[in-house]
N, C-alpha and C positions, 0 to 999 in steps of 0.2 A: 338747122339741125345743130346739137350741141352733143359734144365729144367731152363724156363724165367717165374717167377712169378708162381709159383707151374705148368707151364701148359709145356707142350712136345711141343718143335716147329722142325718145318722140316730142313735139313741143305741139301744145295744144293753147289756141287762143280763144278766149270765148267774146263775142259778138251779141249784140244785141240788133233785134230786125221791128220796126214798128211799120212798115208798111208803107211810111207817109213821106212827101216832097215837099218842099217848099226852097220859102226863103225867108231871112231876116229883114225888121221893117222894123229901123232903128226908131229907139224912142218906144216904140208896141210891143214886140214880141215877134215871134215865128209863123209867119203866113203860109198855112197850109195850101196847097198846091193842086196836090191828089193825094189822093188815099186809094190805095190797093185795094182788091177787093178779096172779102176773106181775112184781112192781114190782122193782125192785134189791134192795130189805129181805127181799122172800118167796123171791127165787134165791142169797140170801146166805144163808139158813135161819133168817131172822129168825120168832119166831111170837108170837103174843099172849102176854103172860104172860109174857116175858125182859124181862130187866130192864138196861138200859147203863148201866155203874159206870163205864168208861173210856172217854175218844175220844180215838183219835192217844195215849194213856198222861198223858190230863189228866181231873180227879175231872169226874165228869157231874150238876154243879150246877146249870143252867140249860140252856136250852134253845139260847142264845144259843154257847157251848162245842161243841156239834154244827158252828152255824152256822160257825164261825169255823173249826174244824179244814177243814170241804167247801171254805172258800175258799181254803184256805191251801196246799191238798193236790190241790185242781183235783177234788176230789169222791172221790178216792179215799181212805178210812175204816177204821184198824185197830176195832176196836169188843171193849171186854172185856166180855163177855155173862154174867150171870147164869139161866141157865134154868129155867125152874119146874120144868119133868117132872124132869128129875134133880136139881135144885137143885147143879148143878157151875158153874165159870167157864172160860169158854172164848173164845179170841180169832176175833173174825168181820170176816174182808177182805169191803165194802162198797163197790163201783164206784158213786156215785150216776149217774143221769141227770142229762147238761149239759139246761136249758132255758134260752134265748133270747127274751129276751123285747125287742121294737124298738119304739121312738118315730120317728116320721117327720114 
């Protein structure tokens, strides 16, 4: 909470939510894990076992490269997908979920 002119004002952070797990798999990209179901990652056609080489057309070395593109872009996500089933790359538009999160 922050104290502006003697008075309590609300502090609001906004969060981006895509649904998905994984981990980093240096050298590749972000090995997806699981995918939620419902979430923006599973209606984008994100599925276990794809792999994110690119975000926004930047290499997918940390996790932190995700983050920065969803702030930057208001959460909407070019994503260059590697897929396991066909082992092809393909480009996946990703709308994250805005989450709101308030201090009062």
């Amino acid at each position: 909470m922050v104290v502006i002119n003697g008075t309590e004002q609300v502090l609001q952070q906004v969060s981006y939510y895509l649904g998905i797990s994984g981990s980093i798999m240096p050298g590749v990209g972000f090995g997806i894990q699981e995918v939620k179901q419902n979430s923006p990652g599973a209606l984008a056609g994100l599925v276990a076992g794809d792999v994110i080489v690119l975000v926004n057309g930047v290499q997918m070395t940390s996790e932190e490269v995700l983050l920065h593109a969803m702030q930057e872009s208001g959460g909407v996500i070019d994503l260059e997908v590697l897929t396991q089933a066909s082992n092809t790359q393909s480009t996946v538009r990703v709308v994250a979920e805005q989450m709101r999160t308030s201090s009062f």
